[in-house]
DSSP file (Angstrom, degrees, kcal/mol; ACC not computed):
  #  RESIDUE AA STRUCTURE BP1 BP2  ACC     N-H-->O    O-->H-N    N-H-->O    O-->H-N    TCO  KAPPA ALPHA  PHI   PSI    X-CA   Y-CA   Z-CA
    1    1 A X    >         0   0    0      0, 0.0     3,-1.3     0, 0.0    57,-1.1   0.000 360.0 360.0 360.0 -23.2    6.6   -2.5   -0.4
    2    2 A X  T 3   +     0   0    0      1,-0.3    56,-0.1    56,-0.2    58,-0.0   0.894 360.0  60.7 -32.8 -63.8    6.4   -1.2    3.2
    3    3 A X  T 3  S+     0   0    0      1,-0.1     2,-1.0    54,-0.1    -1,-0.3   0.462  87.4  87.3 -65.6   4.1   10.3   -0.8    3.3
    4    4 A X    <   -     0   0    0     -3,-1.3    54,-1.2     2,-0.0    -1,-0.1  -0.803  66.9-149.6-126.3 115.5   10.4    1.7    0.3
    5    5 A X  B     -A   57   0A   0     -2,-1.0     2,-0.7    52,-0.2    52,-0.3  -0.354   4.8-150.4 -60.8 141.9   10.0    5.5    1.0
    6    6 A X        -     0   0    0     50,-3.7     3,-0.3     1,-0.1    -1,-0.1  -0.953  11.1-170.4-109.9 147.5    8.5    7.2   -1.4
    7    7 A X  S    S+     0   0    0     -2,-0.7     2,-0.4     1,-0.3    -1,-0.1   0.750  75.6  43.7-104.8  -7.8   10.1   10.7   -1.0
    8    8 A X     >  -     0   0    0      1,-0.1     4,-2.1    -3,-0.1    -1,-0.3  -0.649  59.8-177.7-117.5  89.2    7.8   12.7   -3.6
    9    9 A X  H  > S+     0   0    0     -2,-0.4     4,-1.4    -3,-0.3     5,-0.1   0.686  77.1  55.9 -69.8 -11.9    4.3   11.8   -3.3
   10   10 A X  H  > S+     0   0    0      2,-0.2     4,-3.1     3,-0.1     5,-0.2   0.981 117.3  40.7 -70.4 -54.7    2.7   14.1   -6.5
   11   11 A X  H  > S+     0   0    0      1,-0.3     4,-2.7     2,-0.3     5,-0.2   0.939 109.0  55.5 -71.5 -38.8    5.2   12.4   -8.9
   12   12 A X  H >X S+     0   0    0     -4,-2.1     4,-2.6     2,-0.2     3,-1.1   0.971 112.0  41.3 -41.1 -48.9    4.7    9.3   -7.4
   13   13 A X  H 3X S+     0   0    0     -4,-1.4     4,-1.4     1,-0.3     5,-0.3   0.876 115.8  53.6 -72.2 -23.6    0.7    9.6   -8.2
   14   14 A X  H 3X S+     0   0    0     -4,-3.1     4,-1.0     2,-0.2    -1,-0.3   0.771 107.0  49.0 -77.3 -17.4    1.8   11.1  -11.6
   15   15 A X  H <X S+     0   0    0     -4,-2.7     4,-1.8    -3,-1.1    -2,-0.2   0.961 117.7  49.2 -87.2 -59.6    4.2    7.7  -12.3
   16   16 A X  H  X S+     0   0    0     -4,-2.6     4,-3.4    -5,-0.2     5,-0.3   0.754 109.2  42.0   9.5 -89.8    1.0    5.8  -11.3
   17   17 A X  H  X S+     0   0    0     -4,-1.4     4,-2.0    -5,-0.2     5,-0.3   0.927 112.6  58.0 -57.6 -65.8   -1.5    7.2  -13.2
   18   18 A X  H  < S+     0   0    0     -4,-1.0     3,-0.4    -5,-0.3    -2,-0.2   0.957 111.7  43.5 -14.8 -92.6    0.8    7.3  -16.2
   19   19 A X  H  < S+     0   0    0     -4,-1.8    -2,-0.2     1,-0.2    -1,-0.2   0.798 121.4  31.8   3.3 -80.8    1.2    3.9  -15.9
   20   20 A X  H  < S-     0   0    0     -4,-3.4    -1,-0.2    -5,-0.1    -2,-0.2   0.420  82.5-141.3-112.2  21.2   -2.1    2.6  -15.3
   21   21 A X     <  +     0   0    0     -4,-2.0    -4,-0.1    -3,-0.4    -3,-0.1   0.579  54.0 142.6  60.6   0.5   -4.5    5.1  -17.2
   22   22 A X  S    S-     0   0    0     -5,-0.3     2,-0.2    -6,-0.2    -1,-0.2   0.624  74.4 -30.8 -53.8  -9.1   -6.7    4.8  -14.4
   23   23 A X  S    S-     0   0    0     -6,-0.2     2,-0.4    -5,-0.0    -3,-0.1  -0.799  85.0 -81.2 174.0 158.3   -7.9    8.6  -14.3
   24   24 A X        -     0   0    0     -2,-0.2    13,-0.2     1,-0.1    14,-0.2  -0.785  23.4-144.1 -97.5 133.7   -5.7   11.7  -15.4
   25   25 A X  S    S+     0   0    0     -2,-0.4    13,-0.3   -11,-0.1    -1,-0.1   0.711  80.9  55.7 -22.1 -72.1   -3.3   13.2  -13.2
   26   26 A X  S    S-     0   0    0      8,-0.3     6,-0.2   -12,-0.1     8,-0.1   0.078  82.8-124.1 -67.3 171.5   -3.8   17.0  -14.3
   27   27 A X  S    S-     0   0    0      4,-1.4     2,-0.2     1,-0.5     5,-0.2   0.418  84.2 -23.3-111.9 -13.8   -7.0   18.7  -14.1
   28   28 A X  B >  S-B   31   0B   0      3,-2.0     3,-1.9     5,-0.2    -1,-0.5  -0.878  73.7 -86.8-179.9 168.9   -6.9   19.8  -18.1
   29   29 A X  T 3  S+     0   0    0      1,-0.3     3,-0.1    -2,-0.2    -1,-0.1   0.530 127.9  37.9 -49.5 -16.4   -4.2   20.4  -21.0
   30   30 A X  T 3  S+     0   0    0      1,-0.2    -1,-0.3     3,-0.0     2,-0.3   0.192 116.2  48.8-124.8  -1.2   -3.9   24.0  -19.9
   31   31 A X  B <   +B   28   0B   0     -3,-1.9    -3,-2.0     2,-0.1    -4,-1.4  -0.878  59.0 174.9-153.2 106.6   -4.1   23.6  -16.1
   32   32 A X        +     0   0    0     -2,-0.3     2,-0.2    -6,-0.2    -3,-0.1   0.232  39.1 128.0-119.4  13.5   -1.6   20.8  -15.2
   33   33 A X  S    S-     0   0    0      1,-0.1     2,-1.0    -5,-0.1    -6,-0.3  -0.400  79.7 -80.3 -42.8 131.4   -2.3   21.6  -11.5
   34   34 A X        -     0   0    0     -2,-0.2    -8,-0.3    -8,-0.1    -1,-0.1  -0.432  51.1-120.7 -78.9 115.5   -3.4   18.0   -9.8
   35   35 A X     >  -     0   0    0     -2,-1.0     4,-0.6     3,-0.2    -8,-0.2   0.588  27.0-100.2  -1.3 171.2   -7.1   16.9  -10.5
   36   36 A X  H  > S+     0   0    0      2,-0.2     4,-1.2     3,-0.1    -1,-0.1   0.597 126.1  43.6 -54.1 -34.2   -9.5   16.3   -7.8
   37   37 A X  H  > S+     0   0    0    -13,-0.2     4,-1.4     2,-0.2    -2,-0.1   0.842 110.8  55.8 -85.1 -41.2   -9.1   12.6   -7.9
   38   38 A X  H  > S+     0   0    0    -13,-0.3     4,-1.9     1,-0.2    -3,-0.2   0.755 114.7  40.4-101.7 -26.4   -5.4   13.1   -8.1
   39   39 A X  H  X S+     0   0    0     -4,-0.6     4,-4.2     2,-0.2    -1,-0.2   0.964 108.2  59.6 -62.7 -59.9   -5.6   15.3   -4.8
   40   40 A X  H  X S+     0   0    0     -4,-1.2     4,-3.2     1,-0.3    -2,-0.2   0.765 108.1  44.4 -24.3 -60.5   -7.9   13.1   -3.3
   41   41 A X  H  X S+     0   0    0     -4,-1.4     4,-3.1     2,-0.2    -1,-0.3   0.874 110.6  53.0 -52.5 -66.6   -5.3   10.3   -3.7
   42   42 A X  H  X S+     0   0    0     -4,-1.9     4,-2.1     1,-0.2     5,-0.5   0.865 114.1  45.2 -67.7 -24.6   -2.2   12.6   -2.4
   43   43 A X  H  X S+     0   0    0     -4,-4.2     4,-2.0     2,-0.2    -2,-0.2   1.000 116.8  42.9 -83.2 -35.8   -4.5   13.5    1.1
   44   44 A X  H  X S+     0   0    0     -4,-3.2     4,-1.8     2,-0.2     5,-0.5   0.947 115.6  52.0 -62.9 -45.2   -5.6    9.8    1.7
   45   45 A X  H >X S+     0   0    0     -4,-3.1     4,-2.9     2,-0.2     3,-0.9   0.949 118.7  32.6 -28.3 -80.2   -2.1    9.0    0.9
   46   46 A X  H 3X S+     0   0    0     -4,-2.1     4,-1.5     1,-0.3     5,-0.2   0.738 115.5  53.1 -43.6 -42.8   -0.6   11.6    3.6
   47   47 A X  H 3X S+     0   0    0     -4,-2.0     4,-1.3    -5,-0.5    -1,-0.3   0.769 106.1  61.7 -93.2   0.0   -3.2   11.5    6.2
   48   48 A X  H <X S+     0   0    0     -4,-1.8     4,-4.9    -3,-0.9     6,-0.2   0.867 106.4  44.8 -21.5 -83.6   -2.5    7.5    6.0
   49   49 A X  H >X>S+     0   0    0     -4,-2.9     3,-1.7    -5,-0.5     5,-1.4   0.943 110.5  50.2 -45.9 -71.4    0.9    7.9    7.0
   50   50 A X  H ><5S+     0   0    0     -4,-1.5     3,-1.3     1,-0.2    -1,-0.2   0.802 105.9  57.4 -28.5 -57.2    0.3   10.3    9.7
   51   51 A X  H 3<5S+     0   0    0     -4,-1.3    -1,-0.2    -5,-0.2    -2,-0.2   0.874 112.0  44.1 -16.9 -63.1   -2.3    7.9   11.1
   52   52 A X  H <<5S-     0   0    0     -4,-4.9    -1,-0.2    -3,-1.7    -2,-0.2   0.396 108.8-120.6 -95.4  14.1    0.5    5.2   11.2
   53   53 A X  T <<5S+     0   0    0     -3,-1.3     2,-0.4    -4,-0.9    -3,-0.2   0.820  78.3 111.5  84.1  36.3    3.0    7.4   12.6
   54   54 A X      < -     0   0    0     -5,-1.4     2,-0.7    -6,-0.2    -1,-0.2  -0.804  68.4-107.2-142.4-175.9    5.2    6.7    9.5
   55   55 A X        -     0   0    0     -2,-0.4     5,-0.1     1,-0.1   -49,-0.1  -0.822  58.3 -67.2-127.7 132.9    6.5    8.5    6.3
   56   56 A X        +     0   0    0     -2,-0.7   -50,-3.7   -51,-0.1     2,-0.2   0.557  62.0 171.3  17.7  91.0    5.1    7.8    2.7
   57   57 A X  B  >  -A    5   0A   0    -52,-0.3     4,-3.5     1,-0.2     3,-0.4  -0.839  46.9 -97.4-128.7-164.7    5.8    4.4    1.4
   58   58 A X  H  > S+     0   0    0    -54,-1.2     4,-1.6   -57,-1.1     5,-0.3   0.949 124.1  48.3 -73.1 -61.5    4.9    2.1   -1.6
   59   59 A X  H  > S+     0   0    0    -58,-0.4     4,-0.9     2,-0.3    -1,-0.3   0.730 111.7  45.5 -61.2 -34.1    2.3    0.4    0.3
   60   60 A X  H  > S+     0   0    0     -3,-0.4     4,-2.8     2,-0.2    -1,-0.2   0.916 113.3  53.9 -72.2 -53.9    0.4    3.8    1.9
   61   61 A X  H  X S+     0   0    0     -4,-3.5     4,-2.2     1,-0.2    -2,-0.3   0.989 115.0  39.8 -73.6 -40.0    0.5    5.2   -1.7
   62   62 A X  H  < S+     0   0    0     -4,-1.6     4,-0.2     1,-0.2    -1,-0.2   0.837 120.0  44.2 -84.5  12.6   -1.4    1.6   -3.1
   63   63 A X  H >X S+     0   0    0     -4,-0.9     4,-4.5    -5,-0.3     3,-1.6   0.912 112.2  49.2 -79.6 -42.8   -3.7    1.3   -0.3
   64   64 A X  H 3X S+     0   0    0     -4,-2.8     4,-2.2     1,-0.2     5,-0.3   0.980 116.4  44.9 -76.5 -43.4   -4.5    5.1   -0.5
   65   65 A X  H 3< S+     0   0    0     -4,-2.2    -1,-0.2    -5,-0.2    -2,-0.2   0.310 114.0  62.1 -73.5  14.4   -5.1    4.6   -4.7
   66   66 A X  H <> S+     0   0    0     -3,-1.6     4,-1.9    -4,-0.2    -2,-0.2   0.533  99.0  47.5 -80.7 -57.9   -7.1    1.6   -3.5
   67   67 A X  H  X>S+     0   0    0     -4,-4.5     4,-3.1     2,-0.2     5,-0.9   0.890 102.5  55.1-108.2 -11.0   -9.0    3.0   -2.0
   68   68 A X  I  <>S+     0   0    0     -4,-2.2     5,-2.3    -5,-0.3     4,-0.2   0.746 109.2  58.5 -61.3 -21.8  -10.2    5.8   -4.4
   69   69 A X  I  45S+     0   0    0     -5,-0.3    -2,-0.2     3,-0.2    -1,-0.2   0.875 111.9  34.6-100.0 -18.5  -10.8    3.0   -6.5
   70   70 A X  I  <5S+     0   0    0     -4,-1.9    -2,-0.2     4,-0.1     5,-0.1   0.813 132.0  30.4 -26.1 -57.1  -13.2    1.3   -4.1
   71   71 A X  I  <5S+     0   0    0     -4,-3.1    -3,-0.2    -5,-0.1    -2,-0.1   0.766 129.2  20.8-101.7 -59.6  -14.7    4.3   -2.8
   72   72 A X  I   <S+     0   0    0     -5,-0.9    -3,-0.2    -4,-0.2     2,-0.2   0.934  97.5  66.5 -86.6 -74.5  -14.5    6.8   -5.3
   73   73 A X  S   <S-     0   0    0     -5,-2.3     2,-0.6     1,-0.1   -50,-0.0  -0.564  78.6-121.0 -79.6 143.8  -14.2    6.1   -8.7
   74   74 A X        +     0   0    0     -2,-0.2     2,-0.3     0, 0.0    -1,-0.1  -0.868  56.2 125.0 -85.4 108.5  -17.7    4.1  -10.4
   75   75 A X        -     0   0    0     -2,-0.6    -2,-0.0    -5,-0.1     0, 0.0  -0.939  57.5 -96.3-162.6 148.7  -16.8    0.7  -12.0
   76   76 A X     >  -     0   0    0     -2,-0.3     4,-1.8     1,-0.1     5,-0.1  -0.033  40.2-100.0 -64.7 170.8  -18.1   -2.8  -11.5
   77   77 A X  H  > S+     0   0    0      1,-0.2     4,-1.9     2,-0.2     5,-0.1   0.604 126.9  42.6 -75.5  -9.5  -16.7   -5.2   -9.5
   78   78 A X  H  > S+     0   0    0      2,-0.2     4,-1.5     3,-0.1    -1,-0.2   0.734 109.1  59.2-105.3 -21.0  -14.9   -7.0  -12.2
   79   79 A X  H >> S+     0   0    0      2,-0.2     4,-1.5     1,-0.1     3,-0.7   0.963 116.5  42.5 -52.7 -83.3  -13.9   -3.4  -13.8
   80   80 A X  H 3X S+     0   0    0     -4,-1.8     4,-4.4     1,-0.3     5,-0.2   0.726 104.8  53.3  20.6 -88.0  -12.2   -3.2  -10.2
   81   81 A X  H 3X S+     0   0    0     -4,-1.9     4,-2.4     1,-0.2    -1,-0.3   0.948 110.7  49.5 -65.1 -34.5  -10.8   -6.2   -9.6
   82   82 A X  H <X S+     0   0    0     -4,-1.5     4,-1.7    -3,-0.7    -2,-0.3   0.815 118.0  46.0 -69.5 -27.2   -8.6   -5.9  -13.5
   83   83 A X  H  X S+     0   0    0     -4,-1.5     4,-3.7     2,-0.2    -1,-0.2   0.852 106.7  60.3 -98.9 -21.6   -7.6   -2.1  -12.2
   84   84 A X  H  X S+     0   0    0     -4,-4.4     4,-1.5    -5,-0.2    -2,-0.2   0.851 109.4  37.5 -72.2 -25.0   -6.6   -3.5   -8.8
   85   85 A X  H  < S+     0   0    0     -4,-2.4     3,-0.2    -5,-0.2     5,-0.2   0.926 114.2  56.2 -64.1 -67.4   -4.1   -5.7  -10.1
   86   86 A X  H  X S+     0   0    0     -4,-1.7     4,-2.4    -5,-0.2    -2,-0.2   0.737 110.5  45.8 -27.9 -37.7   -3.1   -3.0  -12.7
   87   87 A X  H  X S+     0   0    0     -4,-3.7     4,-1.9     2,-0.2     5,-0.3   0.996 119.5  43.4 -70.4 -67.3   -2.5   -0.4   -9.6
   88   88 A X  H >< S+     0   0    0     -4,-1.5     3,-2.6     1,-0.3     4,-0.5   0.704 109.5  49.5 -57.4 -95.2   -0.5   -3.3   -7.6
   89   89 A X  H >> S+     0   0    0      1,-0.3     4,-2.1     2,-0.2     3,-0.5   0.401 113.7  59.2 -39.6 -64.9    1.7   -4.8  -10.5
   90   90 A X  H 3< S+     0   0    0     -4,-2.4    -1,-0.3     1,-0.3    -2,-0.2   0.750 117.5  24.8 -18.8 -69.0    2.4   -0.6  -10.9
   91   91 A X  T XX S+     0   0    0     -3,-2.6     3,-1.1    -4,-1.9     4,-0.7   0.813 114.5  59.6 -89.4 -19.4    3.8   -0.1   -7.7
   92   92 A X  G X4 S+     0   0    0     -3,-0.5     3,-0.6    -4,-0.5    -1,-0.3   0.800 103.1  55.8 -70.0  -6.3    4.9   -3.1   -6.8
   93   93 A X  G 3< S+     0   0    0     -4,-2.1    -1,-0.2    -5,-0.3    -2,-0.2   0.547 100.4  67.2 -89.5   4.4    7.4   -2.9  -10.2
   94   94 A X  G <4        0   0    0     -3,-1.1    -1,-0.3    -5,-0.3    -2,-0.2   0.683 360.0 360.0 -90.2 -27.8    8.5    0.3   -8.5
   95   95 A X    <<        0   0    0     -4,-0.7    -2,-0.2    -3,-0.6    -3,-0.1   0.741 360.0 360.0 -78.9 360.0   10.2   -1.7   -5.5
């Protein structure tokens, strides 16, 4: 997954999210600006890459929604483990 840029990271976290229902994209029906979690996501994302001297790819964007879902979001470990496949099978079905 390494080997695939992603060259828009908002849509990417909006194909995502879609996807795997894991939290909503927008911040409300009327304000389709992206959430707080959905920010959260794009800066871990971003400051990832920078970190590894490299630009956006499938693997930075599930590590970085990886770890909002460790970190961040409250669910049991078995809640967890069922969204952390969901998130992988997601991006990996993007490569």
């Amino acid at each position: 997954m390494r080997e695939f840029e992603i060259i828009n990271t908002k849509e990417f976290v909006k194909e995502i999210l879609e996807s795997t229902k894991l939290f909503r994209y927008e911040c409300s029906d009327k304000n389709n600006d992206p959430s707080k979690k959905s920010r959260e996501v794009l800066e871990i994302l971003d400051n990832e890459a920078l970190l590894l001297d490299e630009k956006p790819n499938l693997w930075i964007g599930y590590n970085a929604f990886n770890q909002m879902l460790h970190n961040t979001l409250k669910k049991s470990f078995s809640q967890q483990e069922r969204l952390d496949k969901k998130l992988f099978d997601a991006v990996y079905e993007m490569a």
